[in-house]
N, C-alpha and C positions, 0 to 999 in steps of 0.2 A: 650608716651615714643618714643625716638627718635632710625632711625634705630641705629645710632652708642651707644647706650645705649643699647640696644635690642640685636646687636650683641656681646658686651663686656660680657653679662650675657649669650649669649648661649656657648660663648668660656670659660668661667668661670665653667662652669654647664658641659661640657666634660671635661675638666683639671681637676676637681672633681673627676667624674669617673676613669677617668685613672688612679689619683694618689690611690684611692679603689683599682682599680685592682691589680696598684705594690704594694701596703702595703699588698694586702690578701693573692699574690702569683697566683693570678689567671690565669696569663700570663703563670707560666710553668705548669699547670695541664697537664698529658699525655692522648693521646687517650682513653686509658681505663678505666678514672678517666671518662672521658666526656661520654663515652659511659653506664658508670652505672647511671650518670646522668639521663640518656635522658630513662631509666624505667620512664612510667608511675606506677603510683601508683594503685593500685586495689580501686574503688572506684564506690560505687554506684548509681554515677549521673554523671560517662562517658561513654558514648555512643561509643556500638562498632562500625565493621566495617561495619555491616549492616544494619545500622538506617536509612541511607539516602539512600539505595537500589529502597524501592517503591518511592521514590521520583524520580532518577535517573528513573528507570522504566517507569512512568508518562511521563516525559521530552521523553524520545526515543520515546514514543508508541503516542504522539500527533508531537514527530518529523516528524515519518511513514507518519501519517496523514496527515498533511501538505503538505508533498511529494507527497502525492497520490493526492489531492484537486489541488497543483500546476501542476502536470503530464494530469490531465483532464482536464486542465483550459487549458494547451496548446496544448490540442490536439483538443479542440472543438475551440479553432482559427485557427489553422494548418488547419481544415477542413473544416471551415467557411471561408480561404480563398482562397481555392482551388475550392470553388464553382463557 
């Protein structure tokens, strides 16, 4: 496919959607139409806000680490060059 073939189907394929959105009206939904939207649904294979806690956990506590391994590292140069 050529790009000017390639581009005619991607301006094709949003002129699409848009003309969706003015036929469904979806251009004037108001704030509070969009904000019931955006409820999740209650549902037993979404993960709340604490799922990825011990993960975030992990990441800080080997961040620490690091810092600390890097903090020795330049302090036994610091002192290895002051000899």
């Amino acid at each position: 496919m050529r790009f000017g073939e390639a581009f005619n189907k991607l301006k094709d394929s949003k002129k699409n959607v848009l003309e969706k959105i003015l036929l469904k009206g979806l251009d004037r939904i108001t704030d509070e139409e969009i904000n019931e939207q955006l409820v999740m649904p209650a549902h037993d294979n979404i993960r709340g806000e604490n799922y990825y806690q011990k993960y975030i956990n992990q990441i800080n506590k080997n961040n620490e680490y690091n810092n600390v391994i890097k903090n020795a590292k330049n302090a036994l140069v610091g002192h290895a060059q002051s000899i």
